[in-house]
Phi, psi and omega in degrees: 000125153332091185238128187256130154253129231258100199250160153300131174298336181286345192250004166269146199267129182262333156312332189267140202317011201269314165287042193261320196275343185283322181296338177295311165307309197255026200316325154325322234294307198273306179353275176328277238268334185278278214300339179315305161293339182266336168269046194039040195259150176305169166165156183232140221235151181216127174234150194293172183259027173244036171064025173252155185305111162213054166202161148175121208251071151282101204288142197231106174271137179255149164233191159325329188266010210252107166317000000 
């Protein structure tokens, strides 16, 4: 079973090679990723079963007032 855990983004190392393919895609990617965490947002994380990071899901709800 899958099991996902639900984090501050500020307590995720935004530095680990698990994100290297978002920057490739993404040249913004730690900016973008600094400022998410200093506005305390979340995120939910999946790790292999020697703890390294290889999931990661952050949800962007949008609303009416949202481009």
């Amino acid at each position: 079973m899958l099991e996902l855990e639900e984090v501050p983004m500020q307590d995720i190392e935004y530095a680990d090679s698990f994100f290297n393919s978002f920057r490739g895609f993404y040249p913004e990617f730690d900016e973008w990723y600094r400022r998410q965490a200093s506005r305390g947002r979340k995120a939910y994380i999946h790790r292999d079963p020697e703890g390294v990071l290889d999931g990661f899901l952050c949800l962007k709800i949008e609303g009416p007032e949202e481009d």
